[in-house]
N, C-alpha and C positions, 0 to 999 in steps of 0.2 A: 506570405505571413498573415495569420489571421488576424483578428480586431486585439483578442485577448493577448495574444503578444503584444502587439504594438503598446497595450496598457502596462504590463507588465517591462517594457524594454524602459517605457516610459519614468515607472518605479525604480526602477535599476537608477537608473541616469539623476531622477532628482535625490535618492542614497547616494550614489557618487558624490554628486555635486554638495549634499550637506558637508558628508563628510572633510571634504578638503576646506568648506568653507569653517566649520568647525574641529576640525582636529581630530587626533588620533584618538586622542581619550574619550571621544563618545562612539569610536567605532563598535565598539562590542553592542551598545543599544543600538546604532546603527541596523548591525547587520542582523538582529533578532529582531526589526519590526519589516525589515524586507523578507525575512523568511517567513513570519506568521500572516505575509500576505501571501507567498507563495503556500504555504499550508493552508491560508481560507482558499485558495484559488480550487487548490488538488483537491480539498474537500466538497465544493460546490461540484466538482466536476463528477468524480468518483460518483455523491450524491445523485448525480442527474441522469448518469450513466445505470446507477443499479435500479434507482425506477422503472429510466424505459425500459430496460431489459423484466423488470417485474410487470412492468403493463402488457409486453409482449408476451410475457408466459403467462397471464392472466387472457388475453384476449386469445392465446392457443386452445386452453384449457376451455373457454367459453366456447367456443367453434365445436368441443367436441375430440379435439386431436389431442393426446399424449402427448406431453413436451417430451422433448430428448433428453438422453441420459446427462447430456453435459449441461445442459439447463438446469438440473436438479439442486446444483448447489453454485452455482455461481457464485450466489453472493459471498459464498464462504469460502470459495476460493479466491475470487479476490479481492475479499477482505483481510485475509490471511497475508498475500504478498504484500497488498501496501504496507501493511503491520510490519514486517519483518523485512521491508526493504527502507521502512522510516527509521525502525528501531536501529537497525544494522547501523548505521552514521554514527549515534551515541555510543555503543557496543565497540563497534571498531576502534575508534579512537582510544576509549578505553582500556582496552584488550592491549593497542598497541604503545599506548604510554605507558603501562604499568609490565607488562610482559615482552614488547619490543615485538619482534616478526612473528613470534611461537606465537603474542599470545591473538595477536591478529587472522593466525591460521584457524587457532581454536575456538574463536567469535565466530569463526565463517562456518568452519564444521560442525557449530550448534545450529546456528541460523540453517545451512543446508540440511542437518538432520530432523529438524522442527518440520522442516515443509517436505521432506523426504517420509517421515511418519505419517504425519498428515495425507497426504496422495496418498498413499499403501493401506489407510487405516481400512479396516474391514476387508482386506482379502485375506484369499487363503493362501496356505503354504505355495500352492502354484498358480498361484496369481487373480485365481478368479473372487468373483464378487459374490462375497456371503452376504445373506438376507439381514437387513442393517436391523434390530429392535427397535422400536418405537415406544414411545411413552403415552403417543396419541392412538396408537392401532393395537385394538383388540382381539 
């Protein structure tokens, strides 16, 4: 288990412990200041994670070498999944209090169509990869 669990188990256990010391009725604050530690956590992390991967396509690019095709857009793809695997919790719940199972199916088949567009955007009819326009290339 690494150190950042052990903090975070840590957090868990002292919301436990408020909790029963104080009652049901502050659960709800409770449980929204243990997630927005786990939301700073994700965000430090994700954060630290698309740097290095940006200093390593910067220190490719200075060497001289083409970064690879799937370095091109990292950032945007997984910027994309955290978005829409965060959003997806609010969504779902919604979907399925208001519309019950259908409408839970229907949240999932936009969230999987959103990132189903996105992967595909700019090919062609048979799959291959058209020349993207740029705004910056003349």
């Amino acid at each position: 288990m690494e150190a950042r669990d052990h903090e975070l188990t840590k957090e868990l256990d002292a919301t436990l412990h408020a909790r029963r010391e104080l009652g049901g009725e502050y659960e709800p604050a409770l449980i929204e200041s243990f997630l927005e530690k786990v939301e700073q956590r994700m965000d430090a992390t994700v954060d630290r994670r698309v740097r290095r991967h940006l200093a390593e396509q910067r220190m490719t690019v200075a060497r001289g070498a083409r970064p690879g095709r799937s370095a091109e857009n990292f950032g945007e793809r997984f910027g994309l999944g955290i978005i829409t695997l965060v959003l997806a919790i609010p969504l779902s719940a919604i979907g399925a209090a208001n519309a019950g199972i259908e409408g839970l199916f229907v949240t999932w088949a936009g969230i999987v169509g959103v990132n189903a567009v996105y992967a595909f955007r700019g090919r062609g009819v048979l799959g291959r990869r058209e020349k993207a326009e740029s705004d910056w290339e003349e």
